[in-house]
C-alpha positions, 0 to 999 in steps of 0.5 A: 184796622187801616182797611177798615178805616179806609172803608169807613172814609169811603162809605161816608163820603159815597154817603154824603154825595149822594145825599147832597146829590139828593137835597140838591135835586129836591131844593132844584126841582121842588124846593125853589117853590117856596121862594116863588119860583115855578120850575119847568122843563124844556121840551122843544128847541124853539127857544133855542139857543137861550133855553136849550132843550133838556133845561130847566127853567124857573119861572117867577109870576109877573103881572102882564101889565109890566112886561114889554116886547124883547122879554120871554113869557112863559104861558099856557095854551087853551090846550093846557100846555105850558109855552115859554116864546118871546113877546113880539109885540103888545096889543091893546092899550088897557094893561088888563086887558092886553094880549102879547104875540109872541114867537120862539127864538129859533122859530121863523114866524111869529106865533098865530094866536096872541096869549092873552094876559090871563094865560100869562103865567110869569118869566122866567128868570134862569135855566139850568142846562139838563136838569130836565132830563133829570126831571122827566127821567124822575117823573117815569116810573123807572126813575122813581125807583132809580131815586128810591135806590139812590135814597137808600143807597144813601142810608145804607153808606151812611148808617148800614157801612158804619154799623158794620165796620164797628161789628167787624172791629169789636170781633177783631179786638175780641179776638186779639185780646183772647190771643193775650191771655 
């Protein structure tokens, strides 16, 4: 019986890591949406060493008006690539329609075509080192079924361990009751 009490704390606790491990990534890599901010991986060392690579950072929207050199942007490229460079400095005088030149921090040079406003999507406002690659891995067909394995690893320790252990022990208390009479 003590064994088998053991492996019950055991499984239940395997269970509820994994499961907070699960909510956690799920509240961190899409559950931040919902109070505004965007997530994205880093991928290059151009801001390093502020957002090393393998970080994700969260980005919130801003209006382009309101931003002023020193502050890192995150933007898209006409190519559809999303780029988070600090601002350099601010052309043009109408708020609306600015263009900022920006530069990564670990770059030497500044970037060659300024970002105009409409491009801008927000900044970002923290970074978590890793979690990219986390992100990436899950993004790969191999690491959704890793995912899916960890999803039902967690059922299995939570629900599966528990029914079976009540099995074992109703045969058990079976068996030693047949051995009274």
């Amino acid at each position: 019986m003590d064994m088998l009490k053991g492996l019950r704390i055991i499984s239940k606790t395997l269970g509820s890591l994994l499961l907070a491990f699960v909510i956690a990534v799920a509240l961190l890599l899409g559950g931040v949406r919902l109070i505004g901010l965007t997530p994205y991986t880093v991928l290059s060392g151009s801001m390093e060493p502020t957002y090393p690579v393998g970080s994700v950072i969260y980005v919130t929207e801003t209006d382009p008006a309101e931003l002023e050199v020193g502050e890192a942007i995150t933007f898209r490229l006409p190519s559809g690539t999303v780029v988070t460079h600090g601002i350099e400095a601010i052309l043009g005088e109408n708020p609306q329609n600015r263009t900022f030149l920006t530069k990564g921090e670990a770059n030497e040079t500044a970037d060659g075509e300024p970002v105009p406003a409409a491009a801008v999507i927000g900044k970002p406002v923290f970074a978590l080192p890793y979690l990219g690659y986390l992100s990436e891995f899950i993004r790969q067909p191999v690491g959704l079924i890793t995912l899916g394995g960890i999803c039902l690893a967690t059922l299995i320790l939570t629900f599966g361990v528990d029914a079976i252990l009540e099995k074992i022990e109703e045969k058990q208390k079976r068996e030693n009751q047949s051995e009274i009479f």
